[in-house]
C-alpha atoms as one frame of an Amber mdcrd trajectory, in Angstrom:
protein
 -24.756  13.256 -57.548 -22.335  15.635 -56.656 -24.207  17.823 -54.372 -24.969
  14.195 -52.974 -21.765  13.374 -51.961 -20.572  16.600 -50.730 -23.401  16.416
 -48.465 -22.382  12.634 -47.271 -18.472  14.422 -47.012 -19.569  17.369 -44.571
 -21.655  14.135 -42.398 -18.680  12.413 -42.362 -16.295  14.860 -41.255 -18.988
  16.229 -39.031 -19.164  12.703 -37.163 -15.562  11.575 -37.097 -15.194  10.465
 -33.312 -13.355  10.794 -30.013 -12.427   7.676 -28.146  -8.880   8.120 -26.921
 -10.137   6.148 -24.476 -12.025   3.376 -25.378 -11.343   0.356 -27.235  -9.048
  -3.028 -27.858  -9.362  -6.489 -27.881 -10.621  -7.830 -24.426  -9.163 -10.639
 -22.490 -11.595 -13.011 -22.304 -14.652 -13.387 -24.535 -17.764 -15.226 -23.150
 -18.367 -17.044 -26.094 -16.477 -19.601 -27.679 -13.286 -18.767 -29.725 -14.571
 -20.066 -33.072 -17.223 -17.707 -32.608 -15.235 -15.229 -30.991 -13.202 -15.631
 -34.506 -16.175 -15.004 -36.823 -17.522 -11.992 -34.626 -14.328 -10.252 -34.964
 -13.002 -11.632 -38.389 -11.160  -9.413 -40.837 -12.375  -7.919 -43.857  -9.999
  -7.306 -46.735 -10.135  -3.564 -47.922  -7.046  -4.885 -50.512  -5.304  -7.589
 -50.940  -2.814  -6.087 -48.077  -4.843  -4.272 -46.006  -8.104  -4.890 -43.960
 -10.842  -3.924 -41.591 -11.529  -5.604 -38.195 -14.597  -5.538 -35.709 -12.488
  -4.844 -32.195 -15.235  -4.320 -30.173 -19.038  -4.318 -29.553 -20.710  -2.870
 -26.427 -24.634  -2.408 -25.882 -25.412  -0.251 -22.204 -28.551   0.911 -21.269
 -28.753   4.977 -22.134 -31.714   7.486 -20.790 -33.684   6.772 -24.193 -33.055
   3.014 -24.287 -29.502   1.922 -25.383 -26.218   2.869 -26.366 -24.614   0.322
 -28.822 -20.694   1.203 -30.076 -18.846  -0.969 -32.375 -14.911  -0.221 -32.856
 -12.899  -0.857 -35.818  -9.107  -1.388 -36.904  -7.930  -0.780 -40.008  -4.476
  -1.798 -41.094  -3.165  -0.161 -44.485  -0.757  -2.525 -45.313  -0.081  -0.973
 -48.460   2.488   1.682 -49.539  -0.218   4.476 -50.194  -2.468   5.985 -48.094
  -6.135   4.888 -47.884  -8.604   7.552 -48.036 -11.112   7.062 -44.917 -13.363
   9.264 -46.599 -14.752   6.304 -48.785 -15.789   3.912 -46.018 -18.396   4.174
 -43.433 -20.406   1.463 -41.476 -24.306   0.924 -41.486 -26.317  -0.711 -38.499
 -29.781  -2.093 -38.658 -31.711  -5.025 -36.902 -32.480  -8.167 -38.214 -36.082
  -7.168 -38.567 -34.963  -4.007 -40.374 -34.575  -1.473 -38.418 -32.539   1.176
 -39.714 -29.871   3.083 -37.249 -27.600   5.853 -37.895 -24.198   5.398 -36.291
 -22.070   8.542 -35.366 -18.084   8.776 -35.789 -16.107   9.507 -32.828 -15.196
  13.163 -33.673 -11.493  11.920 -32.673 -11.609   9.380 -34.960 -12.419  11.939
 -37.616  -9.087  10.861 -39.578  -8.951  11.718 -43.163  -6.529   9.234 -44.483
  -4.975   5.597 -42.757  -1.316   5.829 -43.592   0.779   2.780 -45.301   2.168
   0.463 -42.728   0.026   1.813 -39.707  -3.284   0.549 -37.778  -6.311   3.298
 -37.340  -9.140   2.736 -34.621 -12.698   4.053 -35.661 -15.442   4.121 -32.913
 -19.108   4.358 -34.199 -22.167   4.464 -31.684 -25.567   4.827 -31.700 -28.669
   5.133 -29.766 -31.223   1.888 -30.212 -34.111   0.863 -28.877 -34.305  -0.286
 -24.902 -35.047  -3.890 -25.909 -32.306  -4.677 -28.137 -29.757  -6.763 -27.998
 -26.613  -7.281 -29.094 -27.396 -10.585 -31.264 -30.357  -8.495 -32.955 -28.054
  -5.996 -34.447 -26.665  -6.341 -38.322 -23.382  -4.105 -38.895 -22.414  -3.283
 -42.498 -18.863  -2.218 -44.044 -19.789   0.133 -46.476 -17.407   1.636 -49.330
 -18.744   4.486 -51.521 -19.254   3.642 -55.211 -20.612   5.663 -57.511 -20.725
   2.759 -60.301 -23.059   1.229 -57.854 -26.715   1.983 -57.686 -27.444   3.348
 -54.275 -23.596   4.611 -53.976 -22.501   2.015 -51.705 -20.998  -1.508 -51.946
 -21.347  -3.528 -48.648 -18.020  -5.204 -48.201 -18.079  -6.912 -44.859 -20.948
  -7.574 -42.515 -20.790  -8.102 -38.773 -23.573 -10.345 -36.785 -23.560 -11.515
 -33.146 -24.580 -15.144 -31.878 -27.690 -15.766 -29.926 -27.082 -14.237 -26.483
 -23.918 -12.390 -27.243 -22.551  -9.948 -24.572 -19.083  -8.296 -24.326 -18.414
  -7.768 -20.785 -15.067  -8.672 -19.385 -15.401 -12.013 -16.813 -13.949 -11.922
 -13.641  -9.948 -11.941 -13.751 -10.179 -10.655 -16.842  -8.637  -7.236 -18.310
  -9.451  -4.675 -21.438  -7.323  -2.352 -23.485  -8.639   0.795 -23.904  -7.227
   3.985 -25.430  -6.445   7.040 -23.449  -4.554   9.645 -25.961  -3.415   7.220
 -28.249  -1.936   5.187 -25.341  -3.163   1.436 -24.309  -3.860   1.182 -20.698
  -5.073  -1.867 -19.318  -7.833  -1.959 -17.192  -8.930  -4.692 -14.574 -11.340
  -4.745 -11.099  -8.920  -5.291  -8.352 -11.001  -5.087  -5.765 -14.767  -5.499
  -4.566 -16.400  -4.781  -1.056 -20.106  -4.988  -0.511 -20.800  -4.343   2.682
 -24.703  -4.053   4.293 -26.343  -0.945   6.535 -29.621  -0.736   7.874 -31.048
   0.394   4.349 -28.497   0.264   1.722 -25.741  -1.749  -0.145 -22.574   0.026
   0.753 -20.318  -0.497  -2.601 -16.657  -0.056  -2.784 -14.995  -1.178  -5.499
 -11.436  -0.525  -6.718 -10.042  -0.911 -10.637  -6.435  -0.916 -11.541  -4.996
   0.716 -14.600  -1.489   0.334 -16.051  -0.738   2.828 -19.136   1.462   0.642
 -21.886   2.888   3.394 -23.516   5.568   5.730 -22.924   4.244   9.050 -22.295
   2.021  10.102 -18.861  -1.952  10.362 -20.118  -4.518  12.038 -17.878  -7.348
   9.196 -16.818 -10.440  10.223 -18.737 -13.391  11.408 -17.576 -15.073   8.352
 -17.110 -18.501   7.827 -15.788 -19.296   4.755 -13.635 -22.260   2.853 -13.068
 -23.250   0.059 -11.040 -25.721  -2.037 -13.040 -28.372  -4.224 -11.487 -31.559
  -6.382 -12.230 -33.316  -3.031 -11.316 -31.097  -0.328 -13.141 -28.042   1.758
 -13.233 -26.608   3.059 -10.056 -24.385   5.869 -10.129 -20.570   5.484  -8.786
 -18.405   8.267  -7.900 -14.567   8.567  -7.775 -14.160   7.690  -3.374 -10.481
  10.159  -4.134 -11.380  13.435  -5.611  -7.385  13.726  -6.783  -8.278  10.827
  -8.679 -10.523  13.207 -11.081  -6.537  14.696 -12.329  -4.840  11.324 -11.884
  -1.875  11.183 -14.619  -1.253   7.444 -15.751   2.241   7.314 -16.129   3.681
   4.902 -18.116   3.784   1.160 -16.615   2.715   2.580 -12.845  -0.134   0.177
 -11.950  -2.982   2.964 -10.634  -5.726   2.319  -8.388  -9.236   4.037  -8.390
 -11.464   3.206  -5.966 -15.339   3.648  -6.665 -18.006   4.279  -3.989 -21.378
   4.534  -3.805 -24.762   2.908  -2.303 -27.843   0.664  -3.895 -30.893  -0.002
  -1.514 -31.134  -3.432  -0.200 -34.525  -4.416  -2.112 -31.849  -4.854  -5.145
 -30.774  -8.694  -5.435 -26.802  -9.028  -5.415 -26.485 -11.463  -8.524 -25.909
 -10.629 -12.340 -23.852  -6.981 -10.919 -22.191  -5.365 -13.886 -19.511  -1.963
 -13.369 -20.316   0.040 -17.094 -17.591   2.672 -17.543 -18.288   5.054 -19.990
 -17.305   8.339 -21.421 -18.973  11.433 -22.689 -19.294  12.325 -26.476 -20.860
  14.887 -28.690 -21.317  18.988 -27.990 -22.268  19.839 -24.840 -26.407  20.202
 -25.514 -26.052  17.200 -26.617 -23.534  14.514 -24.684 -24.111  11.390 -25.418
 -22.655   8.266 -22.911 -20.340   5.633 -25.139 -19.363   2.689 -22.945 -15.662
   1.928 -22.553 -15.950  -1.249 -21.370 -18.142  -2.998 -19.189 -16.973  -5.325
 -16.419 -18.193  -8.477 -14.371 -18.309  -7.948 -10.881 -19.222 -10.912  -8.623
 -18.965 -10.752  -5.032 -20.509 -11.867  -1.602 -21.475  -8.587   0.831 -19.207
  -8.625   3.670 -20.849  -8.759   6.687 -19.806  -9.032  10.388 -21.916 -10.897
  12.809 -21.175 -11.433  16.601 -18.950 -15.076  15.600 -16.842 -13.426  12.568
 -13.267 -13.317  12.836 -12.929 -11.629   9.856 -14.106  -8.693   7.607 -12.691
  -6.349   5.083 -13.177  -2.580   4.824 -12.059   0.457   2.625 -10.884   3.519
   3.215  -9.329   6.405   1.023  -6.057   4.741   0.086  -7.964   1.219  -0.547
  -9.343  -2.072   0.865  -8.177  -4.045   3.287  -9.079  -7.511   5.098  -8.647
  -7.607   9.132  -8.492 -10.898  10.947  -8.669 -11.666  14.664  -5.985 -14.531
  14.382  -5.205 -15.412  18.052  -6.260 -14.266  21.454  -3.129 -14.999  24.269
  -2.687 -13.973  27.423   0.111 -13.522  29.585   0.826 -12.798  33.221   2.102
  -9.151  34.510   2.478  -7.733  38.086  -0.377  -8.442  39.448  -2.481  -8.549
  36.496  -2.925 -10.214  33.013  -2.225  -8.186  29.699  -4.443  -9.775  27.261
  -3.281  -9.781  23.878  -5.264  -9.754  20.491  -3.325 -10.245  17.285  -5.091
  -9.019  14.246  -3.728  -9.866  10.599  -4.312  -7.087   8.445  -3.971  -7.683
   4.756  -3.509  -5.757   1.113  -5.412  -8.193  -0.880  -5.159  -5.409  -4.037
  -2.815  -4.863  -6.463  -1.352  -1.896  -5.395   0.602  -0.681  -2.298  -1.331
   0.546   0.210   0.337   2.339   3.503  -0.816   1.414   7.217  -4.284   1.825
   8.277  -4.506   3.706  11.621  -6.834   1.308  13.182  -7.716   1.883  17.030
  -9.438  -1.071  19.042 -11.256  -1.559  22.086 -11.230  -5.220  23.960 -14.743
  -6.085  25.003 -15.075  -9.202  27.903 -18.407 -10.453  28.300 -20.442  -7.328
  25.825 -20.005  -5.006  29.004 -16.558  -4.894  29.945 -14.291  -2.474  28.191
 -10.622  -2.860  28.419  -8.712   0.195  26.174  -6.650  -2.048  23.562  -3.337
  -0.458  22.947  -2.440  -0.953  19.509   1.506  -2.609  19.229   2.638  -2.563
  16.128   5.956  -4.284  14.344   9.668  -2.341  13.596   9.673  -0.336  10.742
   5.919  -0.961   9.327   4.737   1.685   7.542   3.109   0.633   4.975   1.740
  -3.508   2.940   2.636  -4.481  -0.635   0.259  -6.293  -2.945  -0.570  -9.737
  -0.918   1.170  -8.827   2.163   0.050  -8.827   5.412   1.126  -7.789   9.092
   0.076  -7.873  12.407  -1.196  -5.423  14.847  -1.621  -6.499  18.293  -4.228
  -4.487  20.727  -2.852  -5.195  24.520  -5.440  -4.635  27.724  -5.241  -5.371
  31.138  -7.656  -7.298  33.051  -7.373  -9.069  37.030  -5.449 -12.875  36.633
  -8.682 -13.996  38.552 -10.934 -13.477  35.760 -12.400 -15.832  33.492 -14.356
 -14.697  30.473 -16.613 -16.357  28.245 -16.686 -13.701  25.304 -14.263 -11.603
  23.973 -14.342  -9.315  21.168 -12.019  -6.810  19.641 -14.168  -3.675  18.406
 -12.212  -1.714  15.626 -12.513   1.946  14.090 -10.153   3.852  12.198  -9.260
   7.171  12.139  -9.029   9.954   9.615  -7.871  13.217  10.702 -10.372  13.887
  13.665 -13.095  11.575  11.981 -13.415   8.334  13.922 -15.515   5.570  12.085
 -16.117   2.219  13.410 -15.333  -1.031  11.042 -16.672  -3.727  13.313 -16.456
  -6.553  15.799 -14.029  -9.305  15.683 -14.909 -12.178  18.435 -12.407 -15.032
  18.981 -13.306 -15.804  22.937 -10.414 -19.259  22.924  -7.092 -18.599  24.363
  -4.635 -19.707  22.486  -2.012 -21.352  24.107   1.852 -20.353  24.641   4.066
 -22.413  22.490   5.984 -24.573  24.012   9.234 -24.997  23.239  11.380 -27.864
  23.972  14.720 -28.544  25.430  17.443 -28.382  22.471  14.759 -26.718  19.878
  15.357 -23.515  18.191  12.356 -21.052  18.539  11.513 -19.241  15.541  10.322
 -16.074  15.835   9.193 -14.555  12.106   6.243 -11.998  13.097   7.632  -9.057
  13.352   9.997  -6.667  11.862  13.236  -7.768  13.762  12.632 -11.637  12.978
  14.849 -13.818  15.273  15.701 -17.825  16.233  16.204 -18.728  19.997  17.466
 -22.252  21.537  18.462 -22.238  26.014  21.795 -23.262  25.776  22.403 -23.268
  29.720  21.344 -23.178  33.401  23.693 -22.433  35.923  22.661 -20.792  39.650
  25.040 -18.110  40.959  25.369 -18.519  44.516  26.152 -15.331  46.412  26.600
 -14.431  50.203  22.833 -12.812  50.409  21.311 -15.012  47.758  21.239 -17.307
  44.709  20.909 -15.923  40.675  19.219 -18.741  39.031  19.931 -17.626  35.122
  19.217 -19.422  31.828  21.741 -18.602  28.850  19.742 -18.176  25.516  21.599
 -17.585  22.027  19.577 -15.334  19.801  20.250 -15.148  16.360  19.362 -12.145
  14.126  17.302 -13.255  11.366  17.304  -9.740   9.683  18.953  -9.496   6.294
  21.586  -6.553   8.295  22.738  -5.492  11.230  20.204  -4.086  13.646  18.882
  -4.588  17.148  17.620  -7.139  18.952  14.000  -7.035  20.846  14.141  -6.826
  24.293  12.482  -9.127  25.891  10.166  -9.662  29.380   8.780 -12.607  31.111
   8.846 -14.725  33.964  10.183 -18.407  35.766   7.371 -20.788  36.145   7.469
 -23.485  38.394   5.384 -27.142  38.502   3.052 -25.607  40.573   1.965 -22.821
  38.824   4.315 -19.856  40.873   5.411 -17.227  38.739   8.485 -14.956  39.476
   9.538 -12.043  37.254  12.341 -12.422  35.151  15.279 -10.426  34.186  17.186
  -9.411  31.351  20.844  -9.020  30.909  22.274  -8.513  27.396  24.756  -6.349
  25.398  23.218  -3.136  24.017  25.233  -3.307  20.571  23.643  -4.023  17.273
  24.115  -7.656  15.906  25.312  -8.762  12.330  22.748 -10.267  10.086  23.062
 -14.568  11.026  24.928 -13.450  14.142  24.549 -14.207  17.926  23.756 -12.187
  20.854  23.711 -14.629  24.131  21.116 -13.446  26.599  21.412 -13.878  30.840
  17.408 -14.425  32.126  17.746 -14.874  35.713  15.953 -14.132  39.327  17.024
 -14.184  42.963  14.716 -17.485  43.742  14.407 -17.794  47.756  15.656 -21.426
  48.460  12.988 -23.437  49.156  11.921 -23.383  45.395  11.512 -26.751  43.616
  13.234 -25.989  40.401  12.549 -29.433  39.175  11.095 -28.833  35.921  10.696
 -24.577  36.028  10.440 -23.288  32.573  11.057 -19.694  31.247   8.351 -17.473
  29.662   9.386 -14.959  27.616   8.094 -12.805  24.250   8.725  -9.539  23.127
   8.943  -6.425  25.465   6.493  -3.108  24.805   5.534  -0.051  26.575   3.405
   2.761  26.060   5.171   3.675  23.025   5.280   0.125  21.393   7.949  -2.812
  21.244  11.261  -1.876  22.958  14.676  -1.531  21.185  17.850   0.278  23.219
  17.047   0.487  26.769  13.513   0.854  28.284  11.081  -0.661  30.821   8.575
  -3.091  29.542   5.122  -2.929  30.415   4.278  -6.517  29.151   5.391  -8.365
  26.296   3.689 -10.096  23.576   4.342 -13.453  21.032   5.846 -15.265  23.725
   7.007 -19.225  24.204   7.526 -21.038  27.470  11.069 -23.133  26.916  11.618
 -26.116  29.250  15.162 -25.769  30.571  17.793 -28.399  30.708  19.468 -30.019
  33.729  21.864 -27.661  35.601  25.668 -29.095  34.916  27.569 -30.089  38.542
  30.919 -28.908  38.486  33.216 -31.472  37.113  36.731 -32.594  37.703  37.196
 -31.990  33.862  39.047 -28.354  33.499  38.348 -28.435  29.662  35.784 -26.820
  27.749  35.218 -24.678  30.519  32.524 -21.890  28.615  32.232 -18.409  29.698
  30.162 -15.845  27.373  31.448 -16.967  23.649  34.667 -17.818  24.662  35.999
 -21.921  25.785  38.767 -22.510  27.931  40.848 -25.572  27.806  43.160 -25.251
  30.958  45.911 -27.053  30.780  48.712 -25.866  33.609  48.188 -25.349  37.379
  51.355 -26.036  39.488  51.713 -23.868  43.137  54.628 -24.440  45.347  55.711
 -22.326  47.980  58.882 -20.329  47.731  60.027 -19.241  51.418  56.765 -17.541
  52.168  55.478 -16.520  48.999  53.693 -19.018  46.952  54.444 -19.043  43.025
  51.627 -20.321  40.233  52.184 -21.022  36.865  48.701 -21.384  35.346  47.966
 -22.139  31.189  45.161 -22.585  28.704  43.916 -22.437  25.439  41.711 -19.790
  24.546  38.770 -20.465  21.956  36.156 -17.805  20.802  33.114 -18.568  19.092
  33.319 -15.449  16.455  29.453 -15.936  15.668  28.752 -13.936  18.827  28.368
  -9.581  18.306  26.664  -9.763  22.009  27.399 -11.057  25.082  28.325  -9.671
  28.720  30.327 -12.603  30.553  33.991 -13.201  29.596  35.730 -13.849  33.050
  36.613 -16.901  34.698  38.048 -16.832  38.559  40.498 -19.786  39.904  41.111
 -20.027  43.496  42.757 -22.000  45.603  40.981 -22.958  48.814  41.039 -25.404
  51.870  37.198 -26.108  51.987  37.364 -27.180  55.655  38.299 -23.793  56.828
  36.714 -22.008  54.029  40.706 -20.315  53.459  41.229 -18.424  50.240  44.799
 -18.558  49.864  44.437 -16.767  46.175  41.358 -15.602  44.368  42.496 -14.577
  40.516  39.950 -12.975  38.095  41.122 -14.230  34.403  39.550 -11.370  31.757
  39.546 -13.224  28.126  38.495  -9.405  26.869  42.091  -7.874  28.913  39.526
  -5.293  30.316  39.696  -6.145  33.897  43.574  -4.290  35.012  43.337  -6.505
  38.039  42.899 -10.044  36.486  44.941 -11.712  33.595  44.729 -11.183  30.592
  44.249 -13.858  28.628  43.588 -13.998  24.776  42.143 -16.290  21.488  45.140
 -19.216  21.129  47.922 -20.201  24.018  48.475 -18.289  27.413  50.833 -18.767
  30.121  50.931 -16.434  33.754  52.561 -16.532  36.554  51.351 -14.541  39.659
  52.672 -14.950  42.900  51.419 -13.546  46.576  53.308 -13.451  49.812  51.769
 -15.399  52.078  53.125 -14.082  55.271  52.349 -15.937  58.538  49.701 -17.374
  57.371  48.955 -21.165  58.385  49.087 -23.344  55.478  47.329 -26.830  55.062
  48.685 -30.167  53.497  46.093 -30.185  51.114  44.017 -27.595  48.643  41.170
 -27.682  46.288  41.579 -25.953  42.671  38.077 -24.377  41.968  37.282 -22.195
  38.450  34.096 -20.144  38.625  32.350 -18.056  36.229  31.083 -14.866  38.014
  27.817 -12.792  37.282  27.029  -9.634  39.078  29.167 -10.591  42.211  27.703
 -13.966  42.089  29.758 -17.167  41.317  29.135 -20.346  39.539  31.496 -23.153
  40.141  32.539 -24.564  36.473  35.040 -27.175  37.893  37.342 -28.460  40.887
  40.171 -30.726  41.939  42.336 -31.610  45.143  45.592 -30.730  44.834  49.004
 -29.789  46.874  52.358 -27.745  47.079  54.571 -29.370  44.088  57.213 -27.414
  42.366  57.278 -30.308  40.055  53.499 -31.585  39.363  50.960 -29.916  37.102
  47.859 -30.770  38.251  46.249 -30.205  34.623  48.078 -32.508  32.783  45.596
 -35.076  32.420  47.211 -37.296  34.885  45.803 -36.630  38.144
């Protein structure tokens, strides 16, 4: 008896076993939680202290099957329990007889009071068993007992019993004493002319508090027709440290021919045990992986690909075009999208525009401020620009992309969308939103006035844009053109300040042309969007080569100069005047001119902030005085006027010049030498009348 049971001690401390890696309580069980509850019920060791079934796995092996059942014990007594005395047996329900190896980690001598120990046991059955055909015994040694050993617990498995994790779901396993978490994140199945190309990405978050290496897990792909071996698609993976709460991805690759069928797909991770003549393959957990192969025909709009850093999903959202010069720049938008857990930085996809299969127009890939990189569920857009003749109609377009690694080029697929999509319109009074890109912005017309000049006319449209960042930072610059009823186009421009602007603050924007005279302007509209050049969108100073996200805005009725000198606006500043009196004085002609000075402090941009008064006799076309009024004091040669009450009084010698009974009062705003008349009034010589006072 003795020589008996130091033989069964040397077994027992030859087979103690290793799985730092494996084991815990999965997420989701597919069978039903009373029977869940019975599978994995506790068996009292003592009154405080017990045994627990954790897990159960069953993988197909070289020589049939693995099976590997792990165990918790919780000593919740106040001595130590001597592992020594317990083992577990495993049989069939016919009979069968199995002899189940100890993790040599989990070779532990002793469970201490107050703690929890895992034990992993596994085993080599037959290639048609299952996991409901398997008997697991809790034995304790007892020499009082004939045979030695007492069963104490027994573990059986309901009809049809597996213990793979369902989609969505997630399993503890042990890496060096630490619980990390693992769950599929991702799964691409994409289809070449003979295989299955498989990409599949896991996440793993380490719950404890010190970094543990991943283990050196095998992965297999199982089908209706076998195991397919996965590799690691990152070779750094292979000495990936999990650190503690980082959320790690690790992306599997490989390829399974196409006479496979694509249901019933299991991932089977699994880790090495035993010397190395003789490693045996555990299974850490195994893994439900349902999925549709991703394919792209000539209609999709849509597909998802992986590279080294992950998998992403690519959408051709909207086709536009716009004109420029003499030409159209067509514009593609794709939507690409981290649908993983992880973040992933900026693929560097190129992309050819293809009209009607033959023609090839080089897509120059526009990108938004500042993206460098797509958090968990995020998305941006990339939008591929080419040029084709305004005369051209196509009835197919598609947007061929590849990506690029180092010098290694390989193509992802064809994206058709052949509708334009039209401009948004936007109308008079509404506030355009503009959220796509990295320097989000609102924009609402706030004016049309036409500068009339001695060679020709500015016709300009005011537009307030607000920066929607969450700081200060620059504006886009934008690029477009005037539109008229019949379909004319004429390029605008751009005048605007070149300083940053305050998060929810105001830059006001000139767009104008020189438009010859015999242009209807009834009903012209503005389109603008975004400026770019070779180098991308435009911030600063630069000359666009197109622009892109653009909306046509219908433009209010031009104001007529008024007889009403009050809320006279000028850049972000309004002008109530409020004193005019001239009267001559021998031969020099004395003003005293007032008003109150608002500014609208929203405004970090603008360019205009002079008004001009003169006093004319329109008959003639005589300028007796022409007087520049600078609300910024910039201008040494105007007035200076400033936020609240002013008062001047300038004066010119008039000479010999031939005066008239009776004057007009006119206040322009002026734009590069240009002048738009903001209001006018008769008046005359008075020492004594102020023509302002709301009484004439």
């Amino acid at each position: 008896m003795q020589k008996s049971f130091k033989r069964l001690s040397m077994i027992l401390s030859f087979f103690l076993a290793l799985v730092v890696l494996v084991s815990a309580v999965p997420v989701s069980k597919p069978v039903e939680a009373a029977t869940a509850s019975n599978v994995f019920k506790k068996v009292n060791i003592t009154k405080s202290s017990y045994i627990q079934l954790t897990d159960a796995n069953l993988i197909p092996s070289a020589t049939g099957a693995t099976a590997s059942f792990t165990f918790t014990i919780y000593n919740g007594d106040s001595s130590a329990i001597n592992l020594v005395d317990y083992w577990a047996r495993l049989k069939t329900t016919g009979g069968t007889k199995y002899t189940l190896t100890l993790l040599e980690a989990d070779k532990k001598k002793k469970a201490l009071p107050k703690t929890t120990t895992t034990l992993t046991y596994y085993s080599e059955v037959g290639s048609k068993v299952t996991l409901d055909q398997l008997v697991v015994n809790i034995i304790k040694f007892d020499f009082s007992v004939s045979g030695y050993e007492k069963t104490i617990g027994q573990y059986t498995f309901p009809k049809g019993y597996s213990n793979f994790v369902k989609a969505g779901g997630y399993q503890g396993v042990l890496a060096n004493n630490s619980l990390v978490n693992l769950r599929i994140d991702q799964i691409n199945i994409t289809k070449s002319a003979k295989n299955y190309n498989v990409n599949l990405t896991y996440v793993a978050r380490n719950t404890g508090k010190f970094g543990v290496p991943l283990p050196q897990y095998n992965y297999y792909a199982q089908t209706p027709k076998g195991l397919y071996k996965l590799a690691l698609r990152n070779k750094t993976d292979e000495t990936l440290t999990l650190e503690p709460s980082v959320l790690n991805a690790v992306q599997l690759t490989g390829s399974i021919p196409l006479s496979v069928a694509t249901t019933g797909w299991k991932l089977i991770v699994t880790n090495n045990v035993g010397a190395e003549t003789n490693k045996v393959e555990i299974p850490v957990v195994v893994f439900d992986i349902p999925f549709k192969v991703t394919t792209t025909t000539s209609t999709s709009t849509k597909t998802t690909f992986t590279n080294d850093d992950g998998t992403y999903e690519v959408e051709l959202n909207a086709v536009q075009r716009f004109p420029w010069n003499n030409d159209d720049n067509v514009i593609a938008d794709l939507i690409v999208r981290n649908k993983g857990s992880v973040y992933l930085p900026l693929p560097d996809l190129t992309g050819m525009l293809i009209v009607d299969d033959n023609i090839k127009l080089n897509g120059k890939a526009i990108k938004k401020f500042g993206d460098i990189g797509l958090a968990p569920g995020a998305s941006t857009t990339i939008s591929y620009v080419g040029s084709i003749p305004y005369s051209y109609t196509w009835k197919k377009l598609k947007l061929r992309l590849s990506q690029k690694s180092g010098e290694t080029v390989t193509e992802i697929g064809e994206l058709t969308k052949s509708t334009i999509v039209p401009v948004k319109q936007v109308d008079v009074g509404a506030i355009f939103v503009q959220q796509n890109n990295g320097a989000p912005y609102n924009a609402i017309v706030t004016d049309v006035k036409t500068f009339r000049g001695d060679k020709a006319d500015m016709f300009a449209v005011f537009v307030e844009l607000t920066n929607k960042q969450k700081r200060i930072g620059s504006l886009p610059l934008l690029a477009g053109y005037f539109k008229t009823t019949d379909g004319n186009l004429y390029e605008a421009k751009f005048t605007k300040a070149t300083n940053a602007i305050k998060s929810d603050s105001k830059d006001q924007l000139i767009v104008w042309a020189e438009l010859p005279e015999n242009v209807d302007r009834t009903g012209i509209q503005l389109l603008m969007g975004e400026a770019f050049d070779e180098n991308g969108l435009l911030q600063g100073t630069a000359t666009a080569k197109g622009y892109l996200r653009a909306a046509q805005f219908t433009l209010p009725e031009e104001k007529l100069a008024s007889s009403n000198f009050t809320g006279l606006e000028v850049g972000p500043y309004t002008v109530d005047m409020n004193m005019f009196n001239v009267w001559m004085n021998g031969t020099r002609m004395d003003i005293k001119v007032g008003g109150n000075v608002k500014k609208d402090t929203n405004f970090d941009g603008y360019t205009q902030s002079q008004l001009v008064f003169e006093v004319e006799h329109e008959e003639t076309k005589q300028v007796l005085i022409s007087q520049a009024i600078d609300l910024d004091g910039k201008d040494e040669k105007s007035l200076k006027w400033k936020v609240g009450a002013n008062y001047s009084d300038p004066d010119k010698e008039m000479g010999d010049t031939l005066l008239w009974e009776n004057y007009q009062l006119n206040i322009y705003e002026t734009f590069n030498g240009n002048r738009k008349k903001l209001a006018t009034m008769p008046i005359s010589f008075s020492s004594s009348i102020n023509w302002l006072d709301g009484k004439h």
